[in-house]
N, C-alpha and C positions, 0 to 999 in steps of 0.2 A: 776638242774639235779644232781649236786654233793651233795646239800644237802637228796634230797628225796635216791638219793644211799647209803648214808652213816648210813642214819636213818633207813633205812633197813640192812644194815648192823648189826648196834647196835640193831636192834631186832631178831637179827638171834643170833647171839652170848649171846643175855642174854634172848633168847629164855624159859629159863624154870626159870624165872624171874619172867617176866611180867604177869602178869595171872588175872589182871584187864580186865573186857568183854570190857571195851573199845577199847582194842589195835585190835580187833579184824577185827570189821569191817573197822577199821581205816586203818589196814595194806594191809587189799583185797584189799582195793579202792587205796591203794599207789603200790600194784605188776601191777594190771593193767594199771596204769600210767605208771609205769616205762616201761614195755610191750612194751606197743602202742607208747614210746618216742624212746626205743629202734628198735623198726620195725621203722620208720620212719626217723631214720636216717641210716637204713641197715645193723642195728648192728644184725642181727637177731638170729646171733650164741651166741651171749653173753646172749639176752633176754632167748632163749631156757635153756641156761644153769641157770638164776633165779628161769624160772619158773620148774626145774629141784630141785633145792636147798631148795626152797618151798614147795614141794610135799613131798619133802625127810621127810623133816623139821616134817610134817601132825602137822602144828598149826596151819592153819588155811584153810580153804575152798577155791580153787582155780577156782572155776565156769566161776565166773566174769572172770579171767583173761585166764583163756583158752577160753571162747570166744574173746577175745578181739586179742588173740593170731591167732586164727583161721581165724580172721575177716582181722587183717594185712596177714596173709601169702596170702589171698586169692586175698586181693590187691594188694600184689605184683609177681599175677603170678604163685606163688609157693605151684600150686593146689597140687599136687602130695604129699610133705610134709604136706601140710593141711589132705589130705587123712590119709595119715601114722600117722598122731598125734592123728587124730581122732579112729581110730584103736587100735592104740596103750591104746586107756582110755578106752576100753570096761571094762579090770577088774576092773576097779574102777565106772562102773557103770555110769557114764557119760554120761548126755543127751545132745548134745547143743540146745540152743533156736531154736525158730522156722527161727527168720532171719536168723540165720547159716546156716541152714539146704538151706535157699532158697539163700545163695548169691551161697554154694557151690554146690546146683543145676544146678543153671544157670551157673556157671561158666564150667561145667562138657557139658553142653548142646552148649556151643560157640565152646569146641573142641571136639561137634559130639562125645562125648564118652559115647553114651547112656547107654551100657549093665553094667555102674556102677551107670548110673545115677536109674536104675532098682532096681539093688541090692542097694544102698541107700532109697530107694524108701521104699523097703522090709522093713530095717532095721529099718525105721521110724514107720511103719505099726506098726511092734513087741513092741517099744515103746511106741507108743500111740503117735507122734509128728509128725506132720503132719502140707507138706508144706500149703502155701496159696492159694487162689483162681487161683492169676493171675500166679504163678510156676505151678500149677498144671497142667493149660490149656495149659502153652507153653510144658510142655511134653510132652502132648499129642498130640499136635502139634508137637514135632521132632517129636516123635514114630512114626505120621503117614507121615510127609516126606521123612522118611528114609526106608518105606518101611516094618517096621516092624509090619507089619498089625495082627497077632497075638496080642502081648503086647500089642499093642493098643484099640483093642477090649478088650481084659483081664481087661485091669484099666477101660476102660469105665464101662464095666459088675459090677467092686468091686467100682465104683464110691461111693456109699454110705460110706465106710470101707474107703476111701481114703478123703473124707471129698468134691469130687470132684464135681461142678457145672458148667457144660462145657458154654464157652459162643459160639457166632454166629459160628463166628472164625474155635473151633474146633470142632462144630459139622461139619463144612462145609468138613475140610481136613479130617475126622471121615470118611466122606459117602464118597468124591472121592477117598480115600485109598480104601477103599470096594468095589468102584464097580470096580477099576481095578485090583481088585484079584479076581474079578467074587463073590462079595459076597454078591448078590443083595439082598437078603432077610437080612440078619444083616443090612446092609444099610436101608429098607427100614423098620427094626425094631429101628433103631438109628432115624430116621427122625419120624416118631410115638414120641419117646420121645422129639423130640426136637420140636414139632408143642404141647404139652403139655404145654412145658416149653415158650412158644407163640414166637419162634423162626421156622422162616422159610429160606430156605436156597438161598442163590442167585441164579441167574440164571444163572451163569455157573453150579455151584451144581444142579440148578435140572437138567439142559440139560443133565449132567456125567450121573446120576442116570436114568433119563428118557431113555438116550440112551442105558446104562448099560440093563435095562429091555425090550429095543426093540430086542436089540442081542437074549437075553433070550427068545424073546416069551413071555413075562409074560405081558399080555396084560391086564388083567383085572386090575393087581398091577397097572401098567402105567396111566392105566384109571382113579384108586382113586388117582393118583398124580397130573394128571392133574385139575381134579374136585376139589381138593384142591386148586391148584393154581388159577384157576380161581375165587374159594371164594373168593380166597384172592386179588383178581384185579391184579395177576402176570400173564400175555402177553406169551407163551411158545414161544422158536424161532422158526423160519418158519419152520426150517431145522427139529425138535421134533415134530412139529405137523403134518407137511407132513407125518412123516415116521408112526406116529400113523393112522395118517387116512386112509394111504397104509397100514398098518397093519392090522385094524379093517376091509377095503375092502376084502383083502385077508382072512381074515379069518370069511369072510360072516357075517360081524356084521356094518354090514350100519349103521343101526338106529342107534345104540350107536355115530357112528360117527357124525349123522345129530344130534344128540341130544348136542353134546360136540359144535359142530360147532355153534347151536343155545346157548350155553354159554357165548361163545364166542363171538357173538354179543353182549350180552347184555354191556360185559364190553369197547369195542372197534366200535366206530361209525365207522373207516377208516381201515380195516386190509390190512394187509399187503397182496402184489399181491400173492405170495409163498402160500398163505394160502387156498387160493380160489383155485389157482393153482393144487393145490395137491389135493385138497378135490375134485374136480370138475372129476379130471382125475382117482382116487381113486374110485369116485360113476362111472363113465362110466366103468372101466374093473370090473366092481362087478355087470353091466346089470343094472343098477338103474341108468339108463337115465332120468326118471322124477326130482328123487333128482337133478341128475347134471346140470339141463335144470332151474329148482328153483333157486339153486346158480348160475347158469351164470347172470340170472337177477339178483339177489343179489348185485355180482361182481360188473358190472356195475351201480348199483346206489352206490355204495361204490365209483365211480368216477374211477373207472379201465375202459380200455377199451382191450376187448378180441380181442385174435389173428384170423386169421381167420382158421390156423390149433384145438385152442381150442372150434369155434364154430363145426367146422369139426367133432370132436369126438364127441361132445355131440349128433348131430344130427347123425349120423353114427349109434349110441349104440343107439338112439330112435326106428332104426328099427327092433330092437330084439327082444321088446317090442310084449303087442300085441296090436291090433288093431293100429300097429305102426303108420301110413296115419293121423289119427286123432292126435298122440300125436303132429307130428310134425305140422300141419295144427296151433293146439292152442299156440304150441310154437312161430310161427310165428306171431300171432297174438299175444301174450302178448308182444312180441318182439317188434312188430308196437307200441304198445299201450303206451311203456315206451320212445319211441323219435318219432320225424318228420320221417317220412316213404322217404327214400332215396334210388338210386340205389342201393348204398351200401351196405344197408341192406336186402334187395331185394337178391343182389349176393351174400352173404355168405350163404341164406339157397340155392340157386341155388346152390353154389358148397358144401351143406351139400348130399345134394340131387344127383347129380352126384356122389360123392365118394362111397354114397350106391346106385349107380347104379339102379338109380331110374329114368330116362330120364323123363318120364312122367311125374311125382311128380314140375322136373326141370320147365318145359314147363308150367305147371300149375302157378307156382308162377310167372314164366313170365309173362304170361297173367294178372295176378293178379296185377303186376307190373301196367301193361298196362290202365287195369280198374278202377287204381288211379289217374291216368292223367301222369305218369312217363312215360317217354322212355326207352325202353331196351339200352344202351349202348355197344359199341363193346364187356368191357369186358363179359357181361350178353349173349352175341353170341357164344363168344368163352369158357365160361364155360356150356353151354347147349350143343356146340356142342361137349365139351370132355364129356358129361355127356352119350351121344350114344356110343360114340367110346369104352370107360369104358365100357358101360353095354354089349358090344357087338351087339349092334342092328346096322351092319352096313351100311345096305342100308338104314336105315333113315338117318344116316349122309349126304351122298349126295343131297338129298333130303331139309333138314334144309339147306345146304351149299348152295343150288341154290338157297330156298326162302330166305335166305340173301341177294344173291346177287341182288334182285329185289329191297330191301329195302334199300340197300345202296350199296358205292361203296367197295367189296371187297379188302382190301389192304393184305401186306403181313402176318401181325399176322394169319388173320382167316387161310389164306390160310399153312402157317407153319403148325398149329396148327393141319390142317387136316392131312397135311403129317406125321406128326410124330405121329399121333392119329392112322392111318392107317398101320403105322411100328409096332409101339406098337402091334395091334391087327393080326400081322403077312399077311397083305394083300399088299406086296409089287408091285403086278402088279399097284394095283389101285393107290397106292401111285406113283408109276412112273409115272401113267399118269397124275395125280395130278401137280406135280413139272414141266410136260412138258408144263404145261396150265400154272403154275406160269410165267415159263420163256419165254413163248410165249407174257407174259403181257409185256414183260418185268420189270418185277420183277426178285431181285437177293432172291432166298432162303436162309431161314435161315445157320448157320453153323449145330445147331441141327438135320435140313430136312435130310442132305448129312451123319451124323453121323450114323443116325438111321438106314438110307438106308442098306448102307453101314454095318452094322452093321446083319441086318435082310436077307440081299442079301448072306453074307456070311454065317450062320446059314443056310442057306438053296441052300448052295453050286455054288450060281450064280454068279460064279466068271467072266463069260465074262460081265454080267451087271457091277458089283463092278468096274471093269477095265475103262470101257466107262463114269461111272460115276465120278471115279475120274478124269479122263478126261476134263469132262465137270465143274467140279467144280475148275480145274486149270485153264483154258479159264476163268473164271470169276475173277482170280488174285488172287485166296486164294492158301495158301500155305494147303497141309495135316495137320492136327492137330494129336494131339496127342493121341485123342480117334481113331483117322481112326486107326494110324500109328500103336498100339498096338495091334487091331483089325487082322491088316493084320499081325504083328508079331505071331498072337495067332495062324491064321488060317493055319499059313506057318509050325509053330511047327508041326500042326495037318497031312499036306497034303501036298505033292507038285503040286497038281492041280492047287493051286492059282499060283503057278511060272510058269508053263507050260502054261498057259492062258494068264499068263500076258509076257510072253516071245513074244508066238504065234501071240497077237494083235499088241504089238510093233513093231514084225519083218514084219507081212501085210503091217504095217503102215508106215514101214521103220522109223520109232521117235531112231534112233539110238544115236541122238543127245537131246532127251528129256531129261527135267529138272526130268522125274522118271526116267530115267538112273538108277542112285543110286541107288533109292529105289526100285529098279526092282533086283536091286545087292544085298538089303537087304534082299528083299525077298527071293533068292535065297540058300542065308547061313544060312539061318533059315529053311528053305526046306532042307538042307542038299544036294543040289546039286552042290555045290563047296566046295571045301578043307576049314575048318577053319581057318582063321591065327591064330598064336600062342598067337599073341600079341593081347588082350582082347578092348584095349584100338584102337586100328584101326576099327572094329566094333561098341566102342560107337563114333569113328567119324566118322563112316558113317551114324550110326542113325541120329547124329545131324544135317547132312544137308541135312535130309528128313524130319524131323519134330521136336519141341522141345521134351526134354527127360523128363522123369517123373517118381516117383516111382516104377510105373505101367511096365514102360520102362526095369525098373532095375531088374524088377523080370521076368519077359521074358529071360531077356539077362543069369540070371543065370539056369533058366532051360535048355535055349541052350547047357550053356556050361560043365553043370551038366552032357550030357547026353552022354556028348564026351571026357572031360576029367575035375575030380572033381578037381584036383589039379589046374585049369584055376577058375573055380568057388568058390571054397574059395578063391585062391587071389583078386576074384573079390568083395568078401561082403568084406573082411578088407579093401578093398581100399574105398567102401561106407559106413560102418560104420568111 
């Protein structure tokens, strides 16, 4: 080191000496030694001040050694100074190489200090010196994770001018940048050039992009992306294909969807359940129940096995149809034709058939059942016989219900099923007397049977029934549940009849000591026929030892108290929130 300093020395001072071309290149190649010797051991104030004395000096070409100069500062951190130097040599014209250019990009790029890594960008532009492949891409890779979705589309656009040849990478953060600034169309112009370039984007990228264009509406765009993908044996996820097939449904374009869906097979012997799913439920709210009745078979030889609410719908939307009777007839039979003929399959078009309120239709397949050598099974009884109750045909109900009982022994399902079929269909006498034949079996009724009752009794203001029946359902050792309990909180809001009923039969009955006590008390404050207490919390424990509490519960409790003093009822949602 002391020699090569000193020798520069003596060429400094005999400076206008020397003047053989030799010393020339000799000397360049010994400043930037001494340089890079000097940054290296941190002398970097002394090197500055060399290549300061040399410049002065102008004997010789200092290129080499301001790179080398640029190249230490930049290793050591000392981006900032690197910047200033390089600044600093505009008047002299000063290009640095291409490596310069790309360490102090990147270096510019670790501390996120894009909007210089831009104007460096520019400045190279002007010169002609232009970083490399792999700088260029990670640019435009920050540019577009930082959000800066303009300049990022900008350099993509001047890519030619920038020397720029985007790989996988940054077309990918290219197009998710774009579609979450909503700028599907750039997007789906950057993806054009990147399926040129035989780049295709991942499948998180297409899903961003796919879903980007579903937001939009841009349905046909969507379309060619997927038909893309699919050339390309790329699988869309459940979650993009569904929303397009609801898409194209909604927007009355079946075919295209049955057409994408038959692509779709070709590439995929097993698809995924989500796929059929949505397509299935997609052709049924768009009235193209054949298509959906097509892919249900489908479905199923794919080794899926349907719900029986998904066979529900398809059969449902068959009768919108026309000559609906027929479609469903051959659905049944392709149905038969693809497995062993089962009760089971037998009862899902039974209860396809009931839901469209087709009792007739039901009955028929029954038989059909029957004419195969199968036996209708309980459940096959009590989907035929909610299939009357449904359609409203109620005198065939009892009817079906008796000739059951010829055929076997009635137990509690069928007989529930009628009570609560009979609720539903607002004909509580029948249903009473229904439940008085259950418990004359000695059979205990359902929980459902007393809910519905109950429920239907009150709607139609038959509060001394409701009273006797809760009655009769605490003799069987059930406690009130909580659909009665809120029921009768609703009804108390509405009226004091239900208290004055339920006061009136208690006090006949002298039950002054009954376990509804309470709840006769609950009833009461909810009637507004006794004083509120203050205390909100003495009401939710009176509830609780009439029945458990429930959401249901809680919103009762604050219309009560909403309607007598609000300042009781916000203290009551903070203390439930």
């Amino acid at each position: 080191m002391s020699f090569m300093l000193g020798f520069l020395q003596n060429f400094t001072e005999l400076r206008y000496v020397h003047r053989i071309r030799f010393y020339d290149p000799l000397v360049m190649g010994y400043v930037g030694l001494i340089v890079d010797a000097l940054c290296k051991r941190k002398r970097f104030e002394e090197a500055g001040k060399w290549l300061e004395e040399f410049r002065v000096s102008g004997m010789v070409s200092l290129e080499q050694a301001y790179g080398v100069w640029i190249r230490d500062l930049l290793g050591a951190g000392r981006l900032d100074q690197a910047l200033e130097f390089l600044h600093s040599k505009e008047s002299e014209r000063y290009v640095p190489e291409v490596w310069g250019y790309n360490i102090l990009i990147c270096r510019l790029l670790r501390e996120n200090r894009l909007v210089q890594v831009f104007d460096l960008l520019m400045e190279m532009k002007e010169d002609q010196s232009l970083p490399d492949k792999i700088t260029m891409n990670a640019v435009l890779c920050f540019f577009c994770k930082a959000g800066m979705v303009d300049i990022a589309f900008e350099l993509y656009e001047s890519r030619a001018e920038f020397g720029l040849s985007p790989n996988s990478m940054a077309y990918s953060y290219l197009i998710n940048t774009l579609c979450r600034d909503g700028s599907t169309d750039e997007a789906c112009h950057v993806l054009k050039h990147s399926l040129e370039q035989n780049y295709f984007p991942g499948k998180k990228t297409f899903s961003v992009l796919a879903d980007a264009l579903y937001r939009e509406g841009k349905l046909d765009k969507m379309k060619e992306l997927i038909l893309v993908s699919l050339d390309r044996n790329i699988m869309p996820s459940a979650s993009t294909y569904g929303k397009f097939i609801s898409a194209l449904c909604g927007a009355r374009k079946a075919d295209d969807g049955y057409m994408i869906q038959g692509e779709l097979n070709k590439i995929s012997k097993v698809a995924r359940m989500n796929y059929y799913f949505n397509t299935i439920h997609g052709f049924s709210v768009l009235n193209r129940a054949d298509i959906a009745a097509i892919l249900l078979i489908e479905f199923q030889e794919k080794g899926h096995t349907p719900s029986r609410s998904l066979f529900r719908t398809v059969i449902y939307r068959l009768f919108d149809m026309d000559n609906p009777e027929k479609w469903f007839l051959k659905f049944l039979q392709v149905q038969l034709s693809q497995q062993e003929p089962t009760c089971k399959v037998y009862n899902l078009f039974i209860d396809g058939a009931g839901h469209a309120k087709k009792p007739d239709l039901a009955r028929e397949v029954s038989e059909m059942m029957q004419r195969s050598g199968i036996v209708p099974n309980l459940k096959s009884e009590i989907l035929i016989l909610q299939s009357y109750l449904k359609s409203g045909r109620i005198s065939d109900a009892p009817n079906f219900f008796r000739d059951s009982q010829k055929r076997r022994e009635v137990g509690r399902k069928l007989s529930n099923t009628m009570v609560v079929g009979l609720c539903k269909a607002d004909r509580a006498d029948i249903a009473l007397e229904m439940l008085k034949q259950v418990r004359e079996k000695g059979l205990t009724p359902s929980l459902e049977c007393y809910e519905e009752l109950v429920k239907v009794l009150c709607t139609n203001r038959r509060y001394n029934a409701v009273v006797n029946l809760i009655d009769e359902s605490e003799k069987d050792g059930r406690r009130v549940s909580s659909f009665i309990g809120n029921t009768l909180l609703l009804h108390s809001l509405k009226t004091r009849k239900l208290f004055e009923t339920w006061f009136r039969t208690k006090d006949a009955c002298n039950e002054i000591s009954s376990p509804s006590l309470m709840l006769g008390q609950v009833i009461g404050e909810f009637s507004g026929c006794f004083g509120v207490n203050q205390d909100f919390r003495y009401l939710e424990e009176a509830i609780q030892q009439c029945f458990p509490i429930d959401l249901y519960t809680y919103n009762m409790l604050l219309r009560k108290l909403s309607r007598i003093n609000m300042d009781l009822a916000l203290e009551l949602f903070s203390w439930i929130r």
